[in-house]
N, C-alpha and C positions, 0 to 999 in steps of 0.2 A: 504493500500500500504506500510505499514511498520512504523518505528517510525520518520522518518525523509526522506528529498529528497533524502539523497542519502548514507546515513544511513542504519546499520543493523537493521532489526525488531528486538524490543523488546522482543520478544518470544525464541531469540535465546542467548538473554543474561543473564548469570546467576549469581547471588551475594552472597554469603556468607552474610545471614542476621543475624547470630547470632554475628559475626564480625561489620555490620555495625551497629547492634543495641547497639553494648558496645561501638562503636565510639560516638555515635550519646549521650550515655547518659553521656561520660566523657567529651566531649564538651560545653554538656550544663550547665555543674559544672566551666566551665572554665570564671575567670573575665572577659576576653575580651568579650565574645562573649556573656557574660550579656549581656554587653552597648550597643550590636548591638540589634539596632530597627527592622532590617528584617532579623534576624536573620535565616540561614539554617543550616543542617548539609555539608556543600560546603564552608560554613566561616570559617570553623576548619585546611582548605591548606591554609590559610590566616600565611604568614610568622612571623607575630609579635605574630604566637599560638607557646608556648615553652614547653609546656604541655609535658614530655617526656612518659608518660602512655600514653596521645591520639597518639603519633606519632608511637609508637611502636604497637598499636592499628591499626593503620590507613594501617601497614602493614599485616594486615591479610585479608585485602578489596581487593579482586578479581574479575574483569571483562575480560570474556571469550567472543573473538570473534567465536571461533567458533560454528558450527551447532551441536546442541547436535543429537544424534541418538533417535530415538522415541522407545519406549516401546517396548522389545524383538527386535530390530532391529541389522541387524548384520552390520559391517562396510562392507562386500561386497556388500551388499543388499541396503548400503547409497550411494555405488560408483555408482550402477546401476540406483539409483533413480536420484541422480546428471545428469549423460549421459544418462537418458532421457530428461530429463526439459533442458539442451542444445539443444538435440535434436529437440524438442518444439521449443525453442527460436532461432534456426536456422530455422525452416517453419515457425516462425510467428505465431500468437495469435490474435486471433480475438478476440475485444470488442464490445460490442453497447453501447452508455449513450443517454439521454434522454435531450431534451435542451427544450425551449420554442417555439421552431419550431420544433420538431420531433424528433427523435431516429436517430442518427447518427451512421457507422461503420467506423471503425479502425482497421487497423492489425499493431502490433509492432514487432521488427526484432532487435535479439540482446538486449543487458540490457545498462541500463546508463552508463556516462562517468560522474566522476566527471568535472565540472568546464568546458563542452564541450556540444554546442548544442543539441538538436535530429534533424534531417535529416527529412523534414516533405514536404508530397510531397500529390497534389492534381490532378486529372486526367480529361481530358478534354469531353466534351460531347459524347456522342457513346461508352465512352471506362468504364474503370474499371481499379484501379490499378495494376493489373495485365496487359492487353490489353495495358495501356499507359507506364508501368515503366518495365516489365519486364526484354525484353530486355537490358537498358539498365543499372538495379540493377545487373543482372546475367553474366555481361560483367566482362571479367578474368580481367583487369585491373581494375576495380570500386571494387573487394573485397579490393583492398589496402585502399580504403577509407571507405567502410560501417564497416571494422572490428574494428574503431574510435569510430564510434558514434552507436547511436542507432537511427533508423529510425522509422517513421508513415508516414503508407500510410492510408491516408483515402479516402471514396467515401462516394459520393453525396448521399441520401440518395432516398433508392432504384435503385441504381446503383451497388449494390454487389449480388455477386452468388447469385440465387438463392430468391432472393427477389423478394415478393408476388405484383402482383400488384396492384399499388393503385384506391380504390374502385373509382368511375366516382364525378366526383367533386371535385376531392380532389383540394386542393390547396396547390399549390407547393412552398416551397420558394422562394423567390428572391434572387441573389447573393449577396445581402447585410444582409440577413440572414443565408444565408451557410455560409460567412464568421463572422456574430455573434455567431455561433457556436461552431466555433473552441476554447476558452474560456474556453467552457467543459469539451475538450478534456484533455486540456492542465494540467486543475483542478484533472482528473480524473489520469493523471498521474504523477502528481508530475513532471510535467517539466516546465521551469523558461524560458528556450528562445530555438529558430528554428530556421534554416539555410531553408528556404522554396524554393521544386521547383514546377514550376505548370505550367501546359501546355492548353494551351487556356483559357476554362471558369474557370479552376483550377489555372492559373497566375493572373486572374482578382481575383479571390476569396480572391487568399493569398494578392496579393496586395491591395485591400482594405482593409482585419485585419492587414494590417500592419501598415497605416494611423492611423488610431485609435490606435495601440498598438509598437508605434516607439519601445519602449524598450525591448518587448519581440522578434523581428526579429532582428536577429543579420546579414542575409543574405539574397538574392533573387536571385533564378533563374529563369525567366520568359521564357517560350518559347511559341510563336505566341500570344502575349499578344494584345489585341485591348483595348487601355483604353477609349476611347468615345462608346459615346451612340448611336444609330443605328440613322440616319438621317430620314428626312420623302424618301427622295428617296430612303435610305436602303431598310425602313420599308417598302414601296410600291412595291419597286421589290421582298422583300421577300414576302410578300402578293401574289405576280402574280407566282411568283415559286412554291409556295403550293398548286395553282391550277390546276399546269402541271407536279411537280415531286411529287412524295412520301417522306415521313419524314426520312428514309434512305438514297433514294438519296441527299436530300439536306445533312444530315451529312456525307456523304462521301463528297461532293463538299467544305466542312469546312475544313475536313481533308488532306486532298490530294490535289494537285495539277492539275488543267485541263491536263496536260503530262502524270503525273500517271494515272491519269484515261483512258483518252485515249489508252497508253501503256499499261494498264489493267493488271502489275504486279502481281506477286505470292503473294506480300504484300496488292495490291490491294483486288485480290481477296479474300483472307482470311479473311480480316477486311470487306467486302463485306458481306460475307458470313453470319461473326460473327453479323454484325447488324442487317444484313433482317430476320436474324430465331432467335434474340434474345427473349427470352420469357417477356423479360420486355420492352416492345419496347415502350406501353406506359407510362412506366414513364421517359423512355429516352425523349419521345417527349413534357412531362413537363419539364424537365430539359431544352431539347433546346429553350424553348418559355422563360422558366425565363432567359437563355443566350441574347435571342436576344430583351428582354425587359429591360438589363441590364441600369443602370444612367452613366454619365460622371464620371471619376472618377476627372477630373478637376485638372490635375497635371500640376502645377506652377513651373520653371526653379527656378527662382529664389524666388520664394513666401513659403510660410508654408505649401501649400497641394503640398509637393514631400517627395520622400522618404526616410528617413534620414541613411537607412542603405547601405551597398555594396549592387549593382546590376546587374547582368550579363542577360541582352538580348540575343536569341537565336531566330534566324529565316533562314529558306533555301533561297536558290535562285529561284525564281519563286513560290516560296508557297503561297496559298489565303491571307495572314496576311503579308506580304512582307513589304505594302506600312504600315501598320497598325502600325507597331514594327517600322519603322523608324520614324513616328511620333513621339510614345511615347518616343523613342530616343533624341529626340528636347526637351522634354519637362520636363526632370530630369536633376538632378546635375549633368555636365560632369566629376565633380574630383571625383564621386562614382558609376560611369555606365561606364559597355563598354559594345559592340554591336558587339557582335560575328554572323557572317553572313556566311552560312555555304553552298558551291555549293554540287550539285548533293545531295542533301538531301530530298528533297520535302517540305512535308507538315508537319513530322513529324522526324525530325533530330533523337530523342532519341530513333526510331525505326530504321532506316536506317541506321547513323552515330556513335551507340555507342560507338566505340574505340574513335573517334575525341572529343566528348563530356563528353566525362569520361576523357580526357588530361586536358581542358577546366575547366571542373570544378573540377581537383585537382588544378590546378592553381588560381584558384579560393579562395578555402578554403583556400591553402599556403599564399595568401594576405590578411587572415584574422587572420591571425597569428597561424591556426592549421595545423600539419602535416609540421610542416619546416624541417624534415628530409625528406620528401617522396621524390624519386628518379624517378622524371618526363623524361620517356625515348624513349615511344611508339613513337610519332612525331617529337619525337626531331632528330630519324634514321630515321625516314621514310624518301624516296628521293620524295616522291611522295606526297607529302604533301607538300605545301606550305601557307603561311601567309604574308600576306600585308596591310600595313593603306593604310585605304581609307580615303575618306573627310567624315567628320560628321556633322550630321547638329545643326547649332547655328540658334535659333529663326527664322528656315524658309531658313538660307543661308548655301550654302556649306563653311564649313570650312576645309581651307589645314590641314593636322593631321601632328603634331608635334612631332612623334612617330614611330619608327618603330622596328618591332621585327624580330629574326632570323626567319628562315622559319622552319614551322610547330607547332613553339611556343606562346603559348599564355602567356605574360607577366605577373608575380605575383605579385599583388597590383598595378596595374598602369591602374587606368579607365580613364574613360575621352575619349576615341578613340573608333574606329572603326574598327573590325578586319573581314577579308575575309577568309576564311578556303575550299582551293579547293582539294580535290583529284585528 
C-alpha cells in the first residue's frame, strides 16, 4: 500500500545517490558525529555539524515528489493513465482479505485525507451496499461531503454480487465476529480511524467494534439499531413466523414498515423483488439467523460499556425498530447522542429521506470539527421541513429537552436531545 499511511510510495521517489553517498562519507569523517553512539546519515542536519564540504554536499541531495513516467512512456499517455485510475477511484475498487472467520469484501471510493477519517458504512440484512447506501451516497447534496473523505463500504460476507453460495453446513459468523473483522480491513488499508454508519445488523456490527476499539471510531451513525438480544418471547414468535412466512417475507417485515407493506410501494416492491429472486438467498438466510441470535450489547448510561464517541441515532416514525432505537436512546451518554426521529420515512430513512439525512449528517460531521466551512442550506429553505425537541428518555422517564432548534435544522455539536424531522 505504499511507504507510509499517507505517504508517497517509495517507488516514486528518486535520490541522487552518488550525492548522498559523498554526504554520507564526509559525515562520517566528521568529530561530532564520531561520538554519536546511533549514529545515521540524518545526524549530519544536526545544527552543531559546521562541516562546510558536508553542507555544501548536502545540497546536491534531491527528493522528487513527483511520478516519474515509466519506460518509453509519453506525458500524454501518463495524463490518460492518471484519468483512468480517477476514473477507477470514482466507481470504486473492490477488495477481499481473509480474516479468521472468512474472506470478507470491501469497495473503496475516492483516496485518503490526511488527518481525516474514512466514511465506513455496513449494510443491513437482505440488502448489499449498494441496495442499503446507494441512494443515499449518490444524493446531489452528500457529494459535498464524500468529496472529504474516502469511504468503505463493506458486506457481510456472501452478501456481495455475485457471491457463490455457501456449500450446506457452513457456519456462518456471528455479529461479534463480523464485527472482529473489521481489524483487517482496516490493517489492509492503512486507515487509523472511521466515522461509521450502519443500518440494522450493520449499526449492531459497527457498534460492537466500536466497544472494543473506543479509539479507532471517531463517529457513529446508527440507523434502526436494536442493541439487546432477542427475548424468549422474540425468539418464540420468531420461531412461529418461520412456520407460516418464508425467509423473504420475514426480511421484508425487518425492513419496512406494516404501512409500507400494506401500501405495497414502488420501493416496496423493488426490494421485494430484489430479495425473493436473489441468487444468494441462502446465505442471506445465514446472515438473518446470526442477526437474530445476536448477544446484549449491554450498554450502561453511565457505566464503561457505552460508547465513548459522537452518536447520531436514526429511526422513522412507525418503523419495526421505533421502540428499539429509543431504548438504546436511554441507555448512552446524553452529552454524545442525539436521536434524530424522522416522519414519513418508514423503515428505511437512507432510502426514502436522502436529502433530510444527508443535512443531518453534514451537521453531524461539522460537530466533529470537519467541514466547518460547508454551507448547510437544503433544510434550512425548505418551508416544508420542520424540526422540534421532543422529550428524551432518562433511565426509563420522559425528560423535558432543554433545547430547541430553528426548523428544518439539525444542530452542530449539540447531543444530548431529541430531534423530530417531518416533511
Amino acid at each position: 500500500m505504499g511507504a507510509g499511511r499517507w505517504g508517497v510510495p517509495r517507488s516514486q521517489r528518486r535520490v541522487k545517490v552518488e550525492a548522498a553517498a559523498a554526504t554520507a562519507a564526509a559525515v562520517s569523517s566528521d568529530p561530532w558525529t564520531e561520538k554519536s553512539e546511533n549514529w545515521s546519515p540524518l545526524t549530519s542536519l544536526h545544527p552543531t555539524n559546521k562541516n562546510p564540504a558536508t553542507m555544501a554536499e548536502l545540497q546536491e541531495v534531491h527528493i522528487t515528489e513527483e511520478k516519474p513516467l515509466l519506460p518509453g512512456q509519453t506525458p500524454e499517455a501518463a495524463k490518460e493513465a492518471e484519468l483512468a485510475a480517477r476514473i477507477l477511484l470514482d466507481q470504486g475498487q473492490t477488495h477481499s482479505v481473509e480474516t479468521p472467520y472468512g474472506s470478507v469484501t470491501f469497495t473503496v471510493y475516492g483516496t485518503p485525507k490526511p488527518k481525516r477519517p474514512a466514511i465506513f458504512t455496513y449494510h443491513d440484512v437482505g440488502l448489499n451496499y449498494k441496495t442499503c447506501f446507494k441512494p443515499l451516497f449518490d444524493f446531489g447534496d452528500m457529494q459535498e461531503i464524500i468529496k472529504n473523505f474516502v469511504r468503505v463500504h463493506v458486506e457481510a460476507p456472501g452478501m456481495e454480487e455475485g457471491a457463490p453460495v455457501f456449500p450446506l453446513g457452513y457456519q456462518y459468523p456471528s455479529l461479534d465476529q463480523l464485527a472482529d473483522m473489521i481489524p483487517a480491513i482496516l490493517q489492509y488499508l492503512n486507515f487509523s480511524t472511521i466515522i461509521g454508519v450502519g443500518v440494522g445488523a450493520g449499526a449492531y456490527i459497527l457498534s460492537r467494534f466500536a466497544l472494543l476499539n473506543p479509539d479507532v471510531v471517531e463517529g457513529l451513525v446508527l440507523i434502526n439499531i436494536d442493541c439487546n438480544a432477542k427475548g424468549w418471547m422474540d425468539w418464540a414468535a420468531h420461531k412461529l413466523t418461520g412456520l407460516t412466512s418464508s425467509i423473504s417475507e420475514m426480511i421484508l417485515e425487518h425492513l419496512f414498515s406494516q404501512d409500507e407493506l400494506s401500501g405495497d410501494s414502488e420501493l416496496v416492491q423493488r426490494y421485494r423483488d430484489i430479495i425473493m429472486h436473489a441468487p444468494n438467498l441462502e446465505n442471506i438466510e445465514l446472515f438473518w439467523n446470526s442477526y437474530n441470535n445476536r448477544r446484549d450489547l449491554h450498554f450502561e448510561r453511565r457505566g464503561d460499556a457505552t460508547l465513548k464517541c459522537p452518536v447520531m441515532l436514526v429511526v422513522g416514525d412507525q418503523a419495526p425498530y421505533e421502540d428499539a432505537v429509543v431504548e438504546c436512546n436511554s441507555k448512552l451518554d446524553p452529552t454524545k447522542t442525539s436521536f434524530l426521529k424522522m416522519a414519513d420515512s418508514g423503515g428505511q430513512p437512507q432510502l426514502t429521506q436522502p436529502g433530510k439525512l444527508t443535512e443531518a449528517f453534514k451537521y453531524f460531521v461539522q460537530g466533529m470539527g470537519y467541514m466547518a466551512s460547508s454551507c448547510m442550506t437544503r433544510l434550512s429553505r425548505s418551508r416544508t421541513a420542520s424540526l422540534t425537541s421532543r422529550a428524551s428518555i432518562d433511565n426509563g422517564r420522559p425528560r423535558a429537552a432543554s433545547q430547541s432548534s430553528e426548523p428544518g435544522i439539525v444542530p452542530s455539536g449539540s447531543p444530548g436531545h431529541t430531534m423530530e424531522v417531518s416533511s
